[in-house]
C-alpha positions in Angstrom: 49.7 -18.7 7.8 48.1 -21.8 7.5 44.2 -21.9 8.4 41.9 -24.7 9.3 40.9 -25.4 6.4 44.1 -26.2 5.2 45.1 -28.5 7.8 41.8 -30.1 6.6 42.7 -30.3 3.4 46.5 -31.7 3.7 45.0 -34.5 5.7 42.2 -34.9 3.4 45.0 -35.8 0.5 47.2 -38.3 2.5 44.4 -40.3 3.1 43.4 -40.3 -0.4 46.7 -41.3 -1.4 46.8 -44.2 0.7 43.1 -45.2 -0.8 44.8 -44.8 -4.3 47.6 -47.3 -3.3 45.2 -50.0 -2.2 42.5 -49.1 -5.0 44.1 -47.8 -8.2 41.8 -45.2 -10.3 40.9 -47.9 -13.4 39.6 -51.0 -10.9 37.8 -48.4 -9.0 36.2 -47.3 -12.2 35.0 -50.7 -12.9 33.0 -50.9 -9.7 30.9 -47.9 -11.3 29.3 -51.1 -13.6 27.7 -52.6 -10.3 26.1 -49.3 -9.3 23.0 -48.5 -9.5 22.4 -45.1 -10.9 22.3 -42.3 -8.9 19.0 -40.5 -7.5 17.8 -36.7 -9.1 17.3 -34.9 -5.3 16.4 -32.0 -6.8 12.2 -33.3 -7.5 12.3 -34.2 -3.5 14.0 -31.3 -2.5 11.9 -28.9 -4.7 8.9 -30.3 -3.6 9.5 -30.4 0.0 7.2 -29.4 2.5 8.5 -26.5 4.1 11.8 -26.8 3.8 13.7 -29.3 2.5 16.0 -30.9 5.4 19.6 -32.7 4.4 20.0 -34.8 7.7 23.5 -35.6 8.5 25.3 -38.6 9.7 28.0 -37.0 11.8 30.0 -38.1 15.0 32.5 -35.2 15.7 33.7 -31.8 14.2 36.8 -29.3 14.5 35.0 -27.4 16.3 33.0 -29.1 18.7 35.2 -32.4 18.9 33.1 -35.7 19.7 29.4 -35.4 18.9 27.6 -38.6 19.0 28.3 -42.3 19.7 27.1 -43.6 16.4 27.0 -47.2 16.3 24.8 -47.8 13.4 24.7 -44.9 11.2 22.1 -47.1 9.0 19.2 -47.0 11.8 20.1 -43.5 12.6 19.4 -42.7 8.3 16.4 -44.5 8.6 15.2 -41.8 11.8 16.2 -38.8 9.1 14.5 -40.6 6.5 10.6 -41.5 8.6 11.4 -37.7 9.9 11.2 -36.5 6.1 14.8 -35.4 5.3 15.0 -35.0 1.4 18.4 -35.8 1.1 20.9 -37.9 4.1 24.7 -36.4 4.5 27.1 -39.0 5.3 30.4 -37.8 6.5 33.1 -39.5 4.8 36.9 -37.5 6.4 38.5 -39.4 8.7 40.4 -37.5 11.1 38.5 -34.6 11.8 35.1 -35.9 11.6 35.4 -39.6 12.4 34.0 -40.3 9.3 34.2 -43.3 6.8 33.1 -44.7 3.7 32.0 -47.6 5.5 29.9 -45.1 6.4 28.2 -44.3 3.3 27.8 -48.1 2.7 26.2 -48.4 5.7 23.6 -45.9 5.4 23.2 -46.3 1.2 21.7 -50.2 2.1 19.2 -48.7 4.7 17.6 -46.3 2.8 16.4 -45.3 -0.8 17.0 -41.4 0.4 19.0 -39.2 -1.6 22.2 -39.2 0.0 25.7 -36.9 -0.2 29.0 -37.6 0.2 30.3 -35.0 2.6 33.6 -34.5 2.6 36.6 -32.5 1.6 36.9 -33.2 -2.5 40.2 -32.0 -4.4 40.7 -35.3 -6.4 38.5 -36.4 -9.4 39.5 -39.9 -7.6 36.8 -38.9 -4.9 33.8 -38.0 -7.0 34.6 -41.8 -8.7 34.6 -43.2 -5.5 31.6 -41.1 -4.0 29.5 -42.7 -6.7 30.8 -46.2 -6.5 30.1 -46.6 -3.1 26.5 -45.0 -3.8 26.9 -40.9 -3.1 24.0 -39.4 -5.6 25.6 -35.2 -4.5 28.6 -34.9 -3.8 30.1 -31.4 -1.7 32.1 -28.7 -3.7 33.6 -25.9 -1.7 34.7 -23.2 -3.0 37.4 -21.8 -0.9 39.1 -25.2 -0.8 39.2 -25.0 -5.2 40.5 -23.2 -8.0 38.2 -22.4 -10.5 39.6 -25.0 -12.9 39.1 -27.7 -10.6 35.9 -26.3 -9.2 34.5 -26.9 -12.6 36.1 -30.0 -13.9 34.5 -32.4 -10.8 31.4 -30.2 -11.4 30.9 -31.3 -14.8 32.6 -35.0 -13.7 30.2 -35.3 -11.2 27.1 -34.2 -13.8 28.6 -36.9 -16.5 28.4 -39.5 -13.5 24.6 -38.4 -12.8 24.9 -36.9 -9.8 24.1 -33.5 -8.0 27.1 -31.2 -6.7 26.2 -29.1 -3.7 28.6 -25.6 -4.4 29.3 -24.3 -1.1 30.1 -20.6 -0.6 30.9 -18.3 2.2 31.0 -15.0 0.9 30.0 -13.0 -2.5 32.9 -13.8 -4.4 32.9 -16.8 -3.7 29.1 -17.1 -4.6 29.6 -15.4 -8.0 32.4 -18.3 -8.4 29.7 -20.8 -7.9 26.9 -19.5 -10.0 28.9 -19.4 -13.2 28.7 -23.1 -13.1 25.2 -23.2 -13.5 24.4 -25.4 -10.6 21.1 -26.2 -9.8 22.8 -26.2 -5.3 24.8 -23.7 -3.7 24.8 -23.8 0.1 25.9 -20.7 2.0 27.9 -21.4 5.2 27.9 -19.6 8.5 30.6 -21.7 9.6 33.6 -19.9 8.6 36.3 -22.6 7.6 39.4 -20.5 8.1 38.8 -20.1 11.5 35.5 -21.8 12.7 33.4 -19.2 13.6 29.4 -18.9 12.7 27.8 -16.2 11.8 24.4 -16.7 10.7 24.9 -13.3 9.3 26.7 -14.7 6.6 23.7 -17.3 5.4 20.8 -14.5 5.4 23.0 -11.5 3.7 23.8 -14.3 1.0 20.6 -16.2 0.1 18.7 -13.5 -1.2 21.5 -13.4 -3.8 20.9 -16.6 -5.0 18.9 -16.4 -8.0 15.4 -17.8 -9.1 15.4 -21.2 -9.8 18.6 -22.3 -8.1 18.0 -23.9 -4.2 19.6 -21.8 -1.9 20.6 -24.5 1.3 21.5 -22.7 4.6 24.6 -24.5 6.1 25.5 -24.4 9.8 24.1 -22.8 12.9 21.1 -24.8 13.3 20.3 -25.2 16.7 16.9 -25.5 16.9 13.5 -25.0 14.4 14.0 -20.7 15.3 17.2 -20.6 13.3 14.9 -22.6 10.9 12.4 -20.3 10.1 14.9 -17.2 10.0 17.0 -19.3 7.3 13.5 -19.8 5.6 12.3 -16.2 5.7 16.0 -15.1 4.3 15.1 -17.7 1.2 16.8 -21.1 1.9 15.0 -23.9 0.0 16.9 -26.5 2.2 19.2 -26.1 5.7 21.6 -28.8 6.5 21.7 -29.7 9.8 24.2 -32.3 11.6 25.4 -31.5 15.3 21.5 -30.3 16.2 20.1 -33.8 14.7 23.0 -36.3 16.3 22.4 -34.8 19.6 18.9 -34.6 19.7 17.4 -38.0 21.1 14.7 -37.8 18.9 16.1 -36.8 16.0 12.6 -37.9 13.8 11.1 -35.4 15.5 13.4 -32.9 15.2 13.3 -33.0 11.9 9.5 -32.8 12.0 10.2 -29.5 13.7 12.5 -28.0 12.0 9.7 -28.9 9.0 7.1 -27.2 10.7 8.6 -24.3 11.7 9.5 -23.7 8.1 5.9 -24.0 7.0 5.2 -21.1 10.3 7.5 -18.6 8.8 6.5 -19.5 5.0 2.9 -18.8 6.2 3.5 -15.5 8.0 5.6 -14.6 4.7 2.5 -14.4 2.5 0.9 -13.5 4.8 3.0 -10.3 4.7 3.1 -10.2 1.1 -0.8 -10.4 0.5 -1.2 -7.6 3.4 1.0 -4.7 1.0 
């Protein structure tokens, strides 16, 4: 039986094939000469105070349907960015998430911010085109890969400088991700099959993630509460869209969602000097 994701995913690839058509893969590769290279995230998100925030750029979802009105998706970046978000998420599918590469170009000449293409990628076509039009990380799920492919835009993405974000939703899937060395893996609550969230899924999963690799909570962020329980279950970073576009102040929100990390960080050593 076919899930969501797969719906997704078939419409994810006639899209790309039409982009193919009007783009062919070697002129598309010659636009990588005009780019300038991509940013490392990782110093910014390493360093981040609190918790590093990946702000997204997102107007509707499978789930929720139509989101936010978002004329300008450069002034909106620039809100994440004064806010403090380490990295910017631009949404980049079309029919499920009213997404757009225009998009990306948009928000890439607003702001120097690390930014990630999020989308759906099963074509090495996509991690060329997420770096021509400016992408530093680019999304890798799991569930939607085989390991073959998993790895090969892995390691294309790395030989183009940029950062892959391996996103997981359950242990299998996580030990998947890990043997790619990454340096990202996000855990989603948001089960793609069928929608759901379960923040369960995020805090039985990040203390899994080993030393040294940024764990990045994914989904059922509502407000800076869910924040600090991703924190105190070890995320390094939480993605947040839906929360951010609907918020009218979504510089402050971020600021929130900042300092209720740096709350729960605090009452976690705390803890730890108290035993």
């Amino acid at each position: 039986m076919a899930t969501v994701l797969d719906g997704i995913i078939s419409g994810v690839r006639e899209d790309l094939g039409r982009r193919r058509a009007a783009l062919p893969p070697a002129e598309l590769e010659d636009r990588l000469g005009s780019v300038a290279a991509a940013l490392d995230p990782m110093p910014g998100i390493r360093s981040a105070d609190g918790v590093a925030v990946i702000a997204e750029v997102k107007r509707s979802s499978p789930s929720k349907g139509a989101l936010a009105d978002i004329p300008e998706p450069g002034l909106l970046a620039r809100s994440y960015a004064a806010g403090g978000a380490s990295v910017i998420s631009v949404l980049t599918e079309e029919r499920r998430f009213s997404g757009s590469l225009a998009d990306l170009d948009e928000v890439r000449a607003a702001v120097r911010t690390p930014l990630l293409r999020k989308d759906f990628m099963v074509d090495a076509y996509q991690v060329t085109e997420a770096r021509a039009h400016g992408a530093d990380l680019i999304l890798l799920i799991v569930a939607a890969l085989d390991d073959v492919l998993l790895r090969d835009l892995h390691d294309q993405a790395r030989d183009l400088g940029m950062t892959a974000l391996i996103e997981v939703h359950d242990a299998a899937e996580l030990d998947r991700a890990l043997a790619l060395d990454p340096v990202l893996v996000g855990v989603n609550a948001r089960n793609l099959k069928t929608l759901e969230v379960d923040p369960g899924t995020v805090t039985a999963l990040l203390p899994r993630v080993p030393a040294g690799v940024v764990g990045v909570a994914e989904s059922g962020v509502s407000g800076p509460a869910d924040v600090a329980d991703y924190v105190r279950a070890g995320a390094g970073a939480v993605l947040v869209g839906e929360a951010l576009v609907k918020d009218g102040a979504p510089e402050a929100a971020i600021r929130g969602f900042i300092d209720a990390a740096n709350a729960a960080r605090a009452t976690l050593r705390a803890g730890a000097a108290g035993e």
